[in-house]
C-alpha positions as CSV (number, residue, x, y, z in Angstrom):
1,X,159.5,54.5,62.2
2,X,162.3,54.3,64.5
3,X,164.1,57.5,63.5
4,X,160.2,59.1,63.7
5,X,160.4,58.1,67.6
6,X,163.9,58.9,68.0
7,X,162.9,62.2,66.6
8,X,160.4,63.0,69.5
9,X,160.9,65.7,71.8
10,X,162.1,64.9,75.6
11,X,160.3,67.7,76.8
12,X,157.5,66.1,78.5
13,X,156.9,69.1,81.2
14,X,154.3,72.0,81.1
15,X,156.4,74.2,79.0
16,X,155.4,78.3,78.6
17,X,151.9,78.0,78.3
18,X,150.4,78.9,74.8
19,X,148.9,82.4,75.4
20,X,151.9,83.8,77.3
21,X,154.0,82.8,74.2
22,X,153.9,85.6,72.3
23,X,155.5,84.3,69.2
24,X,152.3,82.0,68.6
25,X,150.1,84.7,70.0
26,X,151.4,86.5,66.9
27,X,151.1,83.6,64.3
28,X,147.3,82.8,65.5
29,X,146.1,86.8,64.9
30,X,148.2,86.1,61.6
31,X,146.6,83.4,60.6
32,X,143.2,84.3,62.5
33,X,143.7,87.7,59.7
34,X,144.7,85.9,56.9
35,X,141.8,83.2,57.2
36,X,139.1,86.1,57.0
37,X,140.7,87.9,54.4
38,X,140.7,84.9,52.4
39,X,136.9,84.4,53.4
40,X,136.0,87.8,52.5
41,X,137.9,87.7,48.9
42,X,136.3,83.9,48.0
43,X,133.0,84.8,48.9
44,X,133.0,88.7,47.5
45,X,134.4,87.2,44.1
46,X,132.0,84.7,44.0
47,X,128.9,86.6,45.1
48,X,129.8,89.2,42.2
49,X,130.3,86.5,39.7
50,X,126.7,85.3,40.5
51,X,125.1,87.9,41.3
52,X,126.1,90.9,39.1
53,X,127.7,89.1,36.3
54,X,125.1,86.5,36.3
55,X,127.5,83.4,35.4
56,X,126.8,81.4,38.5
57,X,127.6,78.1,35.6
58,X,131.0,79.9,35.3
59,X,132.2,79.8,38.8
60,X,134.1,76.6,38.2
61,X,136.4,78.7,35.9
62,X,137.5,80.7,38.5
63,X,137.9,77.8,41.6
64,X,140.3,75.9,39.2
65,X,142.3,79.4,38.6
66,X,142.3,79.4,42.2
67,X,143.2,75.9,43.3
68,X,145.2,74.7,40.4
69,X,148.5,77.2,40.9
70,X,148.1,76.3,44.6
71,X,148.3,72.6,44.3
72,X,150.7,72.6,41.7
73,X,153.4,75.2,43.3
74,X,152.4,73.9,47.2
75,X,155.2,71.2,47.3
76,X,157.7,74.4,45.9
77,X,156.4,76.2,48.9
78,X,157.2,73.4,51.4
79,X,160.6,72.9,49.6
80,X,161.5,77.0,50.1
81,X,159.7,76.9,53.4
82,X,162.9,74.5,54.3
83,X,165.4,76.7,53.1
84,X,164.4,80.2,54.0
85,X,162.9,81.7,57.3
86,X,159.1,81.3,57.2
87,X,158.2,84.4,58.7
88,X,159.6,86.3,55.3
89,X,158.1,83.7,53.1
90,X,154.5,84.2,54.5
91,X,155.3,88.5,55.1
92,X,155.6,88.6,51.1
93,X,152.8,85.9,51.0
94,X,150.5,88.6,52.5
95,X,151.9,91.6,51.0
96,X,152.3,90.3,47.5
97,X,148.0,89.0,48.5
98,X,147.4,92.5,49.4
99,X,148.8,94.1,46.0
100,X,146.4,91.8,43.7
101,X,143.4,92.5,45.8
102,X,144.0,96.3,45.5
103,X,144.6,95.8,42.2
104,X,141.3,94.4,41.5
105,X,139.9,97.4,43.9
106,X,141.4,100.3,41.7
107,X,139.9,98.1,38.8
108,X,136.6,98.3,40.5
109,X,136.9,101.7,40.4
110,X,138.0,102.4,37.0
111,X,135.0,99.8,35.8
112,X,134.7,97.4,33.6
113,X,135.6,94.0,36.1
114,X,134.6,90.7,34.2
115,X,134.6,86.8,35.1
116,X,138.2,86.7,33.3
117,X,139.0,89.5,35.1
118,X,138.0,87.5,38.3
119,X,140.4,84.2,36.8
120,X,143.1,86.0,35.9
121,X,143.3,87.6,39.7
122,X,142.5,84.2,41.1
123,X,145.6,82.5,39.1
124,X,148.0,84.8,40.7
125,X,146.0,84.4,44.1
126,X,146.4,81.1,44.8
127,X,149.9,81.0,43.7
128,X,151.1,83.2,46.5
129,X,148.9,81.2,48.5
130,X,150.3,78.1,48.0
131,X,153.4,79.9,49.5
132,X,151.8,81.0,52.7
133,X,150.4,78.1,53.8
134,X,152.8,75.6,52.9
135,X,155.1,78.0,55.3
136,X,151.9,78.5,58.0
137,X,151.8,74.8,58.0
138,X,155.5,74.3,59.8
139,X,156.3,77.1,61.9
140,X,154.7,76.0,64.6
141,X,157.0,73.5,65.5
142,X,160.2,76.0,65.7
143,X,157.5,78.3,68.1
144,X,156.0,76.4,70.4
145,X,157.2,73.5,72.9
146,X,155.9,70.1,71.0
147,X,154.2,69.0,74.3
148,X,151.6,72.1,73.4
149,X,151.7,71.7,69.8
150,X,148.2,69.2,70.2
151,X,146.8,72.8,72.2
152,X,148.6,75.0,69.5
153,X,146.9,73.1,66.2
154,X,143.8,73.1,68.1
155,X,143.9,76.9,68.2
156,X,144.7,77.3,64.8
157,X,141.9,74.7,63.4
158,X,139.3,76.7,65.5
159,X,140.7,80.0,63.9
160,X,140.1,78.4,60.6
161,X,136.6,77.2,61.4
162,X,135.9,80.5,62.9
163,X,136.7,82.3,59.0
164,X,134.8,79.4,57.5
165,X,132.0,79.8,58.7
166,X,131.7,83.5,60.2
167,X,133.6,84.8,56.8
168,X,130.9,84.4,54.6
169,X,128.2,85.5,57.0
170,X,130.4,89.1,57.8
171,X,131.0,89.0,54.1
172,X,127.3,88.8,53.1
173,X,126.3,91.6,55.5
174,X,129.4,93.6,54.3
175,X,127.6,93.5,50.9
176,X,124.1,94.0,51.8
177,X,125.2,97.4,54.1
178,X,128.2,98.5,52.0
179,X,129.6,97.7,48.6
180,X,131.8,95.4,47.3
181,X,134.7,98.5,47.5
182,X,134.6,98.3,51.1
183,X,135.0,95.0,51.8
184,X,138.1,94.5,49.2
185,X,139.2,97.6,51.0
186,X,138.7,95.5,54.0
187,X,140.7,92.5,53.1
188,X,143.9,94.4,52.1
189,X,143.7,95.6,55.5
190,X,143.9,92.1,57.1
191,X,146.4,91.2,54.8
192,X,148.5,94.0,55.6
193,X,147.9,93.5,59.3
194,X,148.7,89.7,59.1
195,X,152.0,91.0,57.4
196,X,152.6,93.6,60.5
197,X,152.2,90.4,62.8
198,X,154.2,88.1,61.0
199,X,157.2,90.2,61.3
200,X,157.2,90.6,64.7
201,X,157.8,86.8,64.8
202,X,161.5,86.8,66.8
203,X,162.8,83.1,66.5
204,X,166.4,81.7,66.3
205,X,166.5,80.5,62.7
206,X,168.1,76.9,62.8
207,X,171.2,76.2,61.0
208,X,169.9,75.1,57.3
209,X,172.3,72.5,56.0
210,X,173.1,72.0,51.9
211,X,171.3,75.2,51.4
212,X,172.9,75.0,47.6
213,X,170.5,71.9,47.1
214,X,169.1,72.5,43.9
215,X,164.5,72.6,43.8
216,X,164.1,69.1,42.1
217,X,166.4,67.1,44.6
218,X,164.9,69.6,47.6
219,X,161.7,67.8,46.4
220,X,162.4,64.3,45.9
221,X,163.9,63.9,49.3
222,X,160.6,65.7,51.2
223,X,159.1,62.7,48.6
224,X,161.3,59.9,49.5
225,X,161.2,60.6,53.4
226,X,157.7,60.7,53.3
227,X,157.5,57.0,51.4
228,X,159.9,55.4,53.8
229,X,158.0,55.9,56.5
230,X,155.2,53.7,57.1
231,X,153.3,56.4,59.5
232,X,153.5,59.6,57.0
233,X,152.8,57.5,54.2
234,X,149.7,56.1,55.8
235,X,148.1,59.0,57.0
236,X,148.6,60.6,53.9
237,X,146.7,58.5,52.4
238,X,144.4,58.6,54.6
239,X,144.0,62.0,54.4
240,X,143.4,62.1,50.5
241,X,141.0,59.2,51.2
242,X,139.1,61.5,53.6
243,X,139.1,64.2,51.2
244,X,138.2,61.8,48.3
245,X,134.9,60.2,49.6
246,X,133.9,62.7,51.9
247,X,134.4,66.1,50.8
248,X,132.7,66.2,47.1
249,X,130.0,64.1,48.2
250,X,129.3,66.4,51.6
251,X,129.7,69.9,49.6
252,X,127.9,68.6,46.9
253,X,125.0,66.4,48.5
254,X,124.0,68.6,51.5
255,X,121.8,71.3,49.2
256,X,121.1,68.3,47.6
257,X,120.2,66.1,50.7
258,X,118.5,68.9,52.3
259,X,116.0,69.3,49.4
260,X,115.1,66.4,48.3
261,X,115.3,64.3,51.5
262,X,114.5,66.7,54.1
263,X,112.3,68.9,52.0
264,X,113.8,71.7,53.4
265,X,115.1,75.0,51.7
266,X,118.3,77.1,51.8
267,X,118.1,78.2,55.1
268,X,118.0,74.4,56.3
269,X,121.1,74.0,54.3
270,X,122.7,76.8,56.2
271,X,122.3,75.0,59.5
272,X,123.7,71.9,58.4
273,X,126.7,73.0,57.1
274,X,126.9,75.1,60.5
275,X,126.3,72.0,62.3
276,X,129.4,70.6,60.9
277,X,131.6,73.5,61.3
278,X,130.6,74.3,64.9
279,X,131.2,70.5,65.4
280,X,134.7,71.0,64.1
281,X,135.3,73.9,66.6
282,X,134.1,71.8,69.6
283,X,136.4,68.6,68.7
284,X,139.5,70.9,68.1
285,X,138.5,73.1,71.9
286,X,137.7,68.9,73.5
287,X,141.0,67.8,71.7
288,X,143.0,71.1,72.8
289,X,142.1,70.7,76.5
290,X,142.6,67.0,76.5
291,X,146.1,67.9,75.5
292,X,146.7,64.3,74.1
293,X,150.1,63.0,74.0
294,X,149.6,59.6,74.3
295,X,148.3,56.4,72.3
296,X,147.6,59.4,69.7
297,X,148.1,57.0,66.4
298,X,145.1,54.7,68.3
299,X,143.0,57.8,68.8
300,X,143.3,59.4,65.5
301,X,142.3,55.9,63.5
302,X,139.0,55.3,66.1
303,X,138.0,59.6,65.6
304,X,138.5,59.0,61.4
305,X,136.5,55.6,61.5
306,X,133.6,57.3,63.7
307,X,133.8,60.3,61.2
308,X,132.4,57.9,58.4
309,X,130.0,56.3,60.9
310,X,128.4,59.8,61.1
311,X,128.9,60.5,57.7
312,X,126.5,57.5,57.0
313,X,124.4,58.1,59.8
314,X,123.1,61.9,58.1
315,X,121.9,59.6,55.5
316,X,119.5,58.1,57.5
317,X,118.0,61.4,58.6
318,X,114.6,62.1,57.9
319,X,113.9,64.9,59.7
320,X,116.4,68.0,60.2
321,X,117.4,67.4,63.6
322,X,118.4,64.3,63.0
323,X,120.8,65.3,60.6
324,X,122.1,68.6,62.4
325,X,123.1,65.8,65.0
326,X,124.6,63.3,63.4
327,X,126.1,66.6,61.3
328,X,128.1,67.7,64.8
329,X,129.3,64.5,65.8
330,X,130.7,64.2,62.4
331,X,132.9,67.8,62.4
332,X,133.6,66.9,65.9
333,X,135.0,63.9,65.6
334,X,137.0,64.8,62.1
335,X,138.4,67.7,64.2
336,X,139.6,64.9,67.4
337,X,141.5,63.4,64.2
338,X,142.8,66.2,62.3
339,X,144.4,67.9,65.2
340,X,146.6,65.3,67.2
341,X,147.8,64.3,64.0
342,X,148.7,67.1,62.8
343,X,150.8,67.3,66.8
344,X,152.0,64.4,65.7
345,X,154.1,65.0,62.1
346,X,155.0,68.4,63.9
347,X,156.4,66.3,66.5
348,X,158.3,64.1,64.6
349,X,159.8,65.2,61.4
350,X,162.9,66.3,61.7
351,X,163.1,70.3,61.3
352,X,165.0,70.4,58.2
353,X,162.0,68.4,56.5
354,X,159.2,70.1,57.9
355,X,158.0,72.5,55.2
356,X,157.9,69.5,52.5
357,X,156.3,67.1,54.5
358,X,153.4,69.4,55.7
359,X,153.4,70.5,52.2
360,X,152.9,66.8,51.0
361,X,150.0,66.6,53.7
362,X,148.4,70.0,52.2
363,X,148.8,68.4,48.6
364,X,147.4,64.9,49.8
365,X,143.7,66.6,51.4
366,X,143.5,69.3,49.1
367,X,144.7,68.0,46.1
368,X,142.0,65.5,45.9
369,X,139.2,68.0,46.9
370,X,138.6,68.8,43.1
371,X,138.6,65.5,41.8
372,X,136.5,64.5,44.9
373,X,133.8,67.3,43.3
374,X,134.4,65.7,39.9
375,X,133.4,62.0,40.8
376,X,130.8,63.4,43.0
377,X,129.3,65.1,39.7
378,X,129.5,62.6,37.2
379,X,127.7,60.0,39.4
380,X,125.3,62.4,40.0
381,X,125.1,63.3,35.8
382,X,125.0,59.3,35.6
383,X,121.5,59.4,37.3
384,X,123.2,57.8,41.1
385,X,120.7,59.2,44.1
386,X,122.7,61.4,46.0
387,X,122.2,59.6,49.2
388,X,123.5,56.2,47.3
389,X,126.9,58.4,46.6
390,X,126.8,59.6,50.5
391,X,126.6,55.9,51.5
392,X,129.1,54.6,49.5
393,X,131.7,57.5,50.9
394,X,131.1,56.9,54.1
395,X,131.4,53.1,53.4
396,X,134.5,53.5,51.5
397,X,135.9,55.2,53.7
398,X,135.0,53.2,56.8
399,X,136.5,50.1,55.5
400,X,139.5,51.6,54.6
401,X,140.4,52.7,57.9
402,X,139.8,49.4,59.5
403,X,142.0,47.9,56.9
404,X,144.5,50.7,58.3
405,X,143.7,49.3,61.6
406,X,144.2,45.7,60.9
407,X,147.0,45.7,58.2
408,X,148.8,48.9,59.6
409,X,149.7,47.9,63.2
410,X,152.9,50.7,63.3
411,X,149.9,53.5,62.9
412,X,147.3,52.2,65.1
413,X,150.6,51.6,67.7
414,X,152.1,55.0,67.5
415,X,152.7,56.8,70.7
């Protein structure tokens, strides 16, 4: 903990303000690019899948092709993101993106595109996007001042709302008015353009030291410096306990919730899941003119323990307002706790350990997404109401962040 604080940057002034910095101007359009194009490829895939294949049941083949490479080779990415510049690792991120979905394209053309076609794309897919955003994840610090980096992540997490939840719409009308051509043709072009803007990154690249460490002993020290200190290794955890018992049981329950609870239909499921995503946008804009610097370890436990209070409180909805509400006060307030903690291990770890750790923090909330969506099922397969699974989340998760509270007192003390 003490070599975390010692760690902190004296620069408490103003510094260059965000949007005159034109090296982060350039990673937000990056990232603002590469987040749609992403979108647009998920969503086309899937849509196809569904739709024109007709193997909606095999959709889970092609989500594990796509998250299993970039779980597994994530940590690698954090560990290379250390050793080499970042802005090459995410240019060839983009560019080697852009190849397989042009690929697929001329294989649209030719004919014949099937569901293994689809996995075998998606493999290679999220393998080079393990790369990008393990590097994506800790250039910000080596850009931007770190009394703006709480501004700068906010920023970035409303960019990555803004592709989650306007990508699939722009997607879907891409479809309707076009063809599925157009908008792969589409997303090569953002990735190529994010590529464009990555380059023009100019940065002074700091002086790497034991470059000739070998991979393995790259990634047991990202692993050791995480697990000797008290405040990564916490909110780690509490990040995969976030993603545990609230993820599978939100993606998974709202269609569910909606039907059977609300008796509503699929357009009622759309606003709800728009009620947490525009919630998420408004906590990351409150949180990014707030500009907190201060008491931040306090702030982020009391914004995580209301998130699970909300989480609960959609259960009690009967009618749809009701939950839309309690919907927005949930993303808002898991957006007031994602961001200033992400400001904070940006903050903190030393340079030299910054790809692995953020790598480490990617692994920990993704990594448990899937299994999050396996528990979720098999409960629901063991005949467990889906509001009874909701609860229990949202429970679980509550009293695990007052234990962090109580037990923890180096978190809940952080500056």
């Amino acid at each position: 903990m003490e070599e975390l604080q010692q760690n902190k940057s004296a620069l408490e002034g103003s510094g260059k303000p965000l949007l005159k910095n034109t090296n982060f101007l350039f990673l937000w359009a990056a990232t603002l690019f590469s987040s749609f194009a992403l979108a647009f490829f998920t969503f086309s895939q899937t849509w196809y899948i569904a739709k024109t294949l007709n193997l909606e049941a095999s959709l889970g083949i092609v989500f594990v092709a796509l998250s299993v490479p970039r779980l597994i080779f994530m940590i690698i990415g954090g560990a290379l993101a250390d050793k080499f510049p970042k802005k090459n690792i995410m240019f060839y991120s983009n560019i080697i993106r852009a190849i397989l979905v042009a690929t697929i394209l001329t294989w649209f053309i030719v004919g014949d595109v099937t569901l293994y076609t689809f996995a075998l794309f998606a493999l290679f897919f999220g393998l080079a996007d393990a790369f990008f955003w393990s590097a994506d994840g800790s250039i910000l610090p080596e850009l931007v001042e770190k009394s703006r980096l709480t501004q700068a992540n906010s920023l970035t997490q409303m960019t990555n709302q803004a592709s989650v939840i306007l990508g699939p719409v722009l997607g879907g009308i891409l479809i309707k008015f076009t063809n599925y051509e157009t908008i792969f043709s589409i997303t090569i072009l953002l990735l190529i353009v994010a590529a464009i803007l990555v380059q023009k990154i100019q940065f002074t690249m700091p002086e790497q030291q034991n470059t000739d460490k070998g991979m393995f002993t790259s990634i047991k020290e990202g692993i050791l410096y995480v697990k000797e200190s008290p405040f990564l290794s916490t909110f780690l955890l509490c990040s995969a306990f976030l993603n545990l018992f609230l993820i599978g049981p939100m993606q998974v329950g709202f269609p569910l919730f909606v039907k059977n609870v609300l008796h509503g239909d699929s357009l009622q499921f759309s606003y709800l899941e728009a009620s947490v995503g525009g919630g998420m946008a408004i906590g990351a804009v409150i949180v990014g003119l707030k500009n907190i610097n201060r008491r931040r370890g306090l702030f982020c436990i009391i914004m995580m323990l209301l998130s699970g209070v909300f989480f609960l409180s959609i259960n009690f909805s009967t009618v749809l307002w009701q939950a839309l509400l309690a919907g927005m006060f949930y993303g808002i307030t898991i957006a007031m706790a994602i961001v200033p903690l992400m400001a904070m291990i940006q903050s903190t770890v030393k340079e030299e350990m910054m790809g692995r750790v953020m790598s480490l923090l990617m692994l920990s909330s993704m990594g448990f997404i899937p299994l999050s969506y396996a528990f979720t099922s098999i409960a629901l397969w063991a005949g467990i109401p889906i509001v009874t699974i909701m609860k229990s989340g949202a429970i679980a998760v509550i009293v695990f962040v007052l234990f962090v509270a109580i037990r923890v007192p180096v978190v809940r003390k952080f500056d």
